[in-house]
N, C-alpha and C positions, 0 to 999 in steps of 0.2 A: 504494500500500500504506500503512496504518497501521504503525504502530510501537507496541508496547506491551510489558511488561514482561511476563517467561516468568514460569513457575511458582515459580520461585526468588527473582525479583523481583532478581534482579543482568542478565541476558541481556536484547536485546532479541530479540523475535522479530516477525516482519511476519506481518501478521493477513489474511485475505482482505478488500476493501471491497468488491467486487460479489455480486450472489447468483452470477451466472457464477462467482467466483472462489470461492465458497463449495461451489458443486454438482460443480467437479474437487477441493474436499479432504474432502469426505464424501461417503460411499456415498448412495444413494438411501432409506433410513430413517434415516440418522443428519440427512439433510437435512430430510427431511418433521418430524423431531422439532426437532430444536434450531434451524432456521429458519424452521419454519412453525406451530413452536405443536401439531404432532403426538402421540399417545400410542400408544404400542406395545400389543398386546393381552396383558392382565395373565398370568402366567404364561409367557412368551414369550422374554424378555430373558437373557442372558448371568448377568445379576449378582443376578437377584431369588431364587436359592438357596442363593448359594455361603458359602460361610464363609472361604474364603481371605483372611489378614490382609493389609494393604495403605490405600493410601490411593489415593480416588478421585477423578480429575482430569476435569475437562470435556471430551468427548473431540471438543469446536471447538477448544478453545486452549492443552488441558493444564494449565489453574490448578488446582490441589489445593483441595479444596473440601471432600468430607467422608474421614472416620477409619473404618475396619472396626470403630475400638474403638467406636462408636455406631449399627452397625447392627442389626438385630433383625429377626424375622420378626414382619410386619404383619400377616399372614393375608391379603394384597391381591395379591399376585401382582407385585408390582414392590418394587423396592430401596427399602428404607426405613431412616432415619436419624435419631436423635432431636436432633441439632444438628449444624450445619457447622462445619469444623473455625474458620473465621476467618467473624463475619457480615459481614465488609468485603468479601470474595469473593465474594458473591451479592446480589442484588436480588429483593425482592418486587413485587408489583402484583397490583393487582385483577383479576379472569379474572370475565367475565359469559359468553361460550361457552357451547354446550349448553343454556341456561336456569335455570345454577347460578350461584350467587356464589362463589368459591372464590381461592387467594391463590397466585398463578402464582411460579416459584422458578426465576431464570434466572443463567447467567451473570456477574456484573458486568465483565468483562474483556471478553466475546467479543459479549455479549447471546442468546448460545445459552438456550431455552428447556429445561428440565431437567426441571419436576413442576412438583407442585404440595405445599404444606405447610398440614395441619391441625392444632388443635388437640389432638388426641387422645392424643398418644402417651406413652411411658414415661419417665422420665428428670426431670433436674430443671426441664427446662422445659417437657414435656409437649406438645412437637412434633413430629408425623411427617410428614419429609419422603421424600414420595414421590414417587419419580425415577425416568424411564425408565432403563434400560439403555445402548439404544444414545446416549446423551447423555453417558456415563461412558465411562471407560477405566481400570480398575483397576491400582494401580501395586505390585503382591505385595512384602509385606517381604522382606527374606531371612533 
């Protein structure tokens, strides 16, 4: 097992290191998204409707990543977020897949693949990160 710092960043939590050890702690979509580079079908997902405030956690390793106060409907059918809460928490990279250029948005903790972020969107930086669902696990205020 790895060792890496929880959501909190005081706890450690052990991380899986095989895909074996990966495909007993996610279901079978959460797998095919966040370990293999998957996209769920737009419209689909738990979280690309909802309004419930909260903050949303990687649902590989539970690092808090984006804020409800920066989501918005994209018209795209998946969760979309105009900045993450910390960029330290995420990683980009280049995505050539499908025969597009496009700028992949993964985990930095777990390496869970999440979406993907355009230039497009509202807010001051004019980024839309768009994120499956099953990659999330919403954490409701109270």
């Amino acid at each position: 097992m790895v060792f890496v710092k929880s959501t909190d960043m005081s706890e450690e939590t052990a991380l899986p290191r095989t895909e074996a050890e990966w495909r007993e702690r996610l279901d079978p979509n959460q797998y095919q998204v966040l370990r293999e580079g998957g996209t769920e079908y737009p419209f689909s997902g738990d979280y690309w409707n909802t309004k419930t405030p909260g903050v949303y956690a990687c649902a590989g390793c539970g690092m808090e990543l984006f804020d409800s106060d920066t989501k918005y409907d994209s018209g795209t059918g998946w969760p979309s977020f105009w900045e993450a809460m910390d960029p330290e928490r995420i990683e980009t990279r280049v995505d050539t897949s499908h025969g597009m250029v496009r700028t992949e948005v993964l985990c930095k903790q777990c390496g869970g693949h999440l979406g993907h972020v355009f230039p497009d969107g509202p807010g001051p930086a004019g980024m839309r990160y768009c994120l499956n669902s099953c990659s999330l696990d919403l954490k409701p205020t109270d």
